[in-house]
Each structure stands twice: as structure tokens, then as C-alpha cells.
C-alpha positions as CSV (number, residue, x, y, z in Angstrom):
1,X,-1.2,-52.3,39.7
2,X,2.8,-52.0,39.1
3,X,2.9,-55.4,38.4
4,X,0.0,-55.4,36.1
5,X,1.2,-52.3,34.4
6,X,4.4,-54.3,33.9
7,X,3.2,-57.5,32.2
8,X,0.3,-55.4,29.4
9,X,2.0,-53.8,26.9
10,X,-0.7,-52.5,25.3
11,X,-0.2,-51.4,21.6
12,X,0.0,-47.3,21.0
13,X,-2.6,-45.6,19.4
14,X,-2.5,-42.6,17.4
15,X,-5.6,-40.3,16.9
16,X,-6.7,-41.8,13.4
17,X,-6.8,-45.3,15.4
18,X,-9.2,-44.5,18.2
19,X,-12.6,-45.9,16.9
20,X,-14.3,-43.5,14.9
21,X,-17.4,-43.8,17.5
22,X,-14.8,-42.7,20.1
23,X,-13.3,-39.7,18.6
24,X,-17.2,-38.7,17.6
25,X,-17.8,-39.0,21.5
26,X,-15.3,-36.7,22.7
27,X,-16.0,-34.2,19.7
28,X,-19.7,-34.2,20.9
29,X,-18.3,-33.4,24.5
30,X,-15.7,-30.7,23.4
31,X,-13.2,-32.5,24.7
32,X,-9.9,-32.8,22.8
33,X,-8.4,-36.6,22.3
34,X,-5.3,-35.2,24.1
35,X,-7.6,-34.7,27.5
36,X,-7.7,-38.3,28.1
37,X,-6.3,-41.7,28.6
38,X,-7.7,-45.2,27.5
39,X,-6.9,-48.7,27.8
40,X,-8.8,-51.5,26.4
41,X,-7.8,-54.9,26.7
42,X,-10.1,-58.0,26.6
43,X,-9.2,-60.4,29.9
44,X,-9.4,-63.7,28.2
45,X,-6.8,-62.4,25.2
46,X,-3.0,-62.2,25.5
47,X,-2.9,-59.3,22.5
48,X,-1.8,-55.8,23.6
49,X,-5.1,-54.1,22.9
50,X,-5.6,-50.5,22.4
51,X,-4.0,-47.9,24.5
52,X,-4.0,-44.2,24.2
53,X,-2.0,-42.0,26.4
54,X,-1.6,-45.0,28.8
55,X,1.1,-44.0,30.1
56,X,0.2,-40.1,31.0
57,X,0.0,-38.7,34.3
58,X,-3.7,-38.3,35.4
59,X,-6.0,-36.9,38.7
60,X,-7.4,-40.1,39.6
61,X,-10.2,-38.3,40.4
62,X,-13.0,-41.8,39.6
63,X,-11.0,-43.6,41.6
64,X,-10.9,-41.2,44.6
65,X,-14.4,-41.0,44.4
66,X,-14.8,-45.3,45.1
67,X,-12.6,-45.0,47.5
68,X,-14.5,-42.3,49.6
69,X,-17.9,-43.9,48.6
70,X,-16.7,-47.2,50.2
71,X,-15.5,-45.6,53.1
72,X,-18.7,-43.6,53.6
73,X,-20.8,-46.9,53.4
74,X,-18.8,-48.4,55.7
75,X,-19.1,-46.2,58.4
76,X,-22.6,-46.1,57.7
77,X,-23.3,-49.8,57.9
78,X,-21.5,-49.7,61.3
79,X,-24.4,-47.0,62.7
């Protein structure tokens, strides 16, 4: 992930260049543009893409969860 991190250099947004559909999004679900991170960047393209708070520290709370969900199938599939 280092290494990946390393090589995209995304370009920085501000607030007035998320997508309009995006910023409608998080209005509709109260939450404030400053409560999250994105990164969007198409795999076949060598542009930077859109990133917005990229580089804040986050709970990787979504991640955890694949992580226990795999392990839990696993040790299911072995029963």
C-alpha cells in the first residue's frame, strides 16, 4: 500500500471541487465534507484523479470488517 501510495499523486481537491452529486450525498446524510476521505482514480489512466483528504488519518473501520469477515469464513469452511 506504501508503495502504491508512493507512486499516485492524486490532485487535491477543495470543497467546491467534489462533484456536486457528492457534496449533495453527504448533506443528505448530515455528514460534513471534513468527516471523510476520498480517492478516485481510474486504473487504466496515468492522471492524478481526485483526492480529498487522502492523506488524513482514518479508523479503518471497512477494512477491519473484510478482514474479520474473511477470517470468520475461513474457519467456517474448515468445520
Amino acid at each position: 500500500m506504501v508503495l502504491l501510495a508512493a507512486a499516485f499523486q492524486p490532485a487535491r481537491a477543495t470543497a467546491a471541487t467534489l462533484p456536486p452529486e457528492v457534496v449533495a450525498a453527504l448533506a443528505r446524510g448530515k455528514l460534513p465534507t471534513e468527516s471523510v476521505s476520498i480517492v478516485v482514480r481510474e486504473v487504466a489512466s496515468a492522471d492524478g484523479g481526485l483526492a480529498w483528504r487522502a492523506g488524513t488519518a482514518a479508523n479503518p473501520a471497512s477494512l477491519m470488517k473484510l478482514v474479520t469477515t474473511y477470517a470468520a469464513l475461513d474457519l467456517l469452511d474448515r468445520r
